[in-house]
C-alpha positions as semicolon CSV with decimal commas, in nm:
position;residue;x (nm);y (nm);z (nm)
1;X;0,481;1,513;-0,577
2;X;0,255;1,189;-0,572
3;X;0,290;0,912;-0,300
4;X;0,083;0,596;-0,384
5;X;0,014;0,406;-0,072
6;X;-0,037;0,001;-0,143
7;X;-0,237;-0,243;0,057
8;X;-0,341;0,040;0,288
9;X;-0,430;-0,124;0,657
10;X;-0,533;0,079;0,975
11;X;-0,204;0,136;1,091
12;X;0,016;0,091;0,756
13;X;0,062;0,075;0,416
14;X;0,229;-0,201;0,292
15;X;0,415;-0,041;0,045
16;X;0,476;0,343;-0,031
17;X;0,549;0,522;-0,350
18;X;0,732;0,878;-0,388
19;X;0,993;1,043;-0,617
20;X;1,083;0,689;-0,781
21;X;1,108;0,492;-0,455
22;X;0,943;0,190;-0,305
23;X;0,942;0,147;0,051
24;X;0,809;-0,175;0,210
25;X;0,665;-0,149;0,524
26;X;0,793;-0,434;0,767
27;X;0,693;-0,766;0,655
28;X;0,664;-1,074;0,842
29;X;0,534;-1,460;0,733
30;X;0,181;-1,525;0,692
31;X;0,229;-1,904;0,827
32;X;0,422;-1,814;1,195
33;X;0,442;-2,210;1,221
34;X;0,731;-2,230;1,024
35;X;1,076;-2,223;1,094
36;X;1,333;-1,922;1,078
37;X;1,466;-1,985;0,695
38;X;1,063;-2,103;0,579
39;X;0,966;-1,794;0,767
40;X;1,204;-1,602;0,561
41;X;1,159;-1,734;0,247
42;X;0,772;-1,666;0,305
43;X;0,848;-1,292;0,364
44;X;1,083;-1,273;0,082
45;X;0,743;-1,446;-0,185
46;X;0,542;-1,143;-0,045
47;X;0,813;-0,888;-0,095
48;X;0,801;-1,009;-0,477
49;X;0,449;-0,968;-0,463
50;X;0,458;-0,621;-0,336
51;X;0,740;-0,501;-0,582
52;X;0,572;-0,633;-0,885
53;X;0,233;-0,501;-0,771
54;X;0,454;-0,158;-0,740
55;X;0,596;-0,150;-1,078
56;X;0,961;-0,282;-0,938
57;X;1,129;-0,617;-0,883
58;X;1,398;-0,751;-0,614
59;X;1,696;-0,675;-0,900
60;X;1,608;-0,286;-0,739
61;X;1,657;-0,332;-0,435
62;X;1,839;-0,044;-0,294
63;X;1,891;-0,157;0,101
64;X;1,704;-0,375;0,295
65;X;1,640;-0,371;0,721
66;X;1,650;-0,733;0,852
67;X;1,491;-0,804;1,181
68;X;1,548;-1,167;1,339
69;X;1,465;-1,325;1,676
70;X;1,726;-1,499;1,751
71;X;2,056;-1,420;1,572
72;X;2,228;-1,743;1,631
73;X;1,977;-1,848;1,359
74;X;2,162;-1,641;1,125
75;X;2,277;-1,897;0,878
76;X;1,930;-2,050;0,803
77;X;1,776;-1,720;0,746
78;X;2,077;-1,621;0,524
79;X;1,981;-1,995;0,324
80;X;1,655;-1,895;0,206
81;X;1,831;-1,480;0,126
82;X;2,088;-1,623;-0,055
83;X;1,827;-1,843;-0,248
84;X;1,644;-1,570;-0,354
85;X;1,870;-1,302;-0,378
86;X;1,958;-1,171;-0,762
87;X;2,338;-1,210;-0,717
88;X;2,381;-0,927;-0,981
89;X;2,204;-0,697;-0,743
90;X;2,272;-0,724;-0,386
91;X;2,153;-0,474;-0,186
92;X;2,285;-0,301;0,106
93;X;2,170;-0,476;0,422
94;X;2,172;-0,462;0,808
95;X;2,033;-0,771;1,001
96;X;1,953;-0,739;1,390
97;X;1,821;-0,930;1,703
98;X;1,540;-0,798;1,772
99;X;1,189;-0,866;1,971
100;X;0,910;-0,847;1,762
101;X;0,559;-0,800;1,771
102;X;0,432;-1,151;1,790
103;X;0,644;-1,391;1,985
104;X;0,573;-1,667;1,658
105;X;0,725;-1,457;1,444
106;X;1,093;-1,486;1,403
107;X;1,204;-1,299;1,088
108;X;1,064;-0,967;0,989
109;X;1,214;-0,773;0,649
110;X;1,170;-0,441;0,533
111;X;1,354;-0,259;0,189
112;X;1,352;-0,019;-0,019
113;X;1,373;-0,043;-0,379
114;X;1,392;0,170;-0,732
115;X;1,072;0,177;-0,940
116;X;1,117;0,007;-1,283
């Protein structure tokens, strides 16, 4: 079977291909200035990148990981979701605190979706 890696970096690919599946490696925001729901709704633009540049779209979304800071910051990371979020097609979802990588970040989303 064929796995197409996307966006290939030294330690990751930013998206994987294989047997009709998508997986999105972890994605944070490019601009770590902003706050938790600008962070998220900068995540959630590149996640729409990387599905369309896959051949999928955020209406395939089969589960998605949620990583966030600080978890009392819930609701304004669930503002810029809910924004974006194809009501039709929720996904299934988990959302932790966690620590991440770089101390600026404070979101950090990962998913898997369908192809098509």
């Amino acid at each position: 079977m064929t796995i197409t890696r996307l966006q290939q970096e030294a330690r990751l690919s930013g998206a994987v291909i294989h047997n009709g599946l998508v997986y999105l490696a972890g994605q944070v925001a490019d601009d770590s200035s902003l706050d938790v729901e600008g962070q998220t709704a900068d995540i959630l633009r590149q996640i729409d990148a990387l599905l369309a540049e896959a051949g999928s779209q955020k209406s395939r979304l089969i589960s998605a990981q949620i990583f966030i800071t600080d978890i009392t910051r819930i609701a304004e990371m669930n503002r810029a979701w809910d924004a974006w979020l194809d009501p039709a097609a929720k996904p299934a979802r988990a959302t932790v605190e966690a620590r991440l990588a770089d101390p600026a970040w404070k979101v950090e989303i990962t998913a898997i979706a369908a192809l098509g």
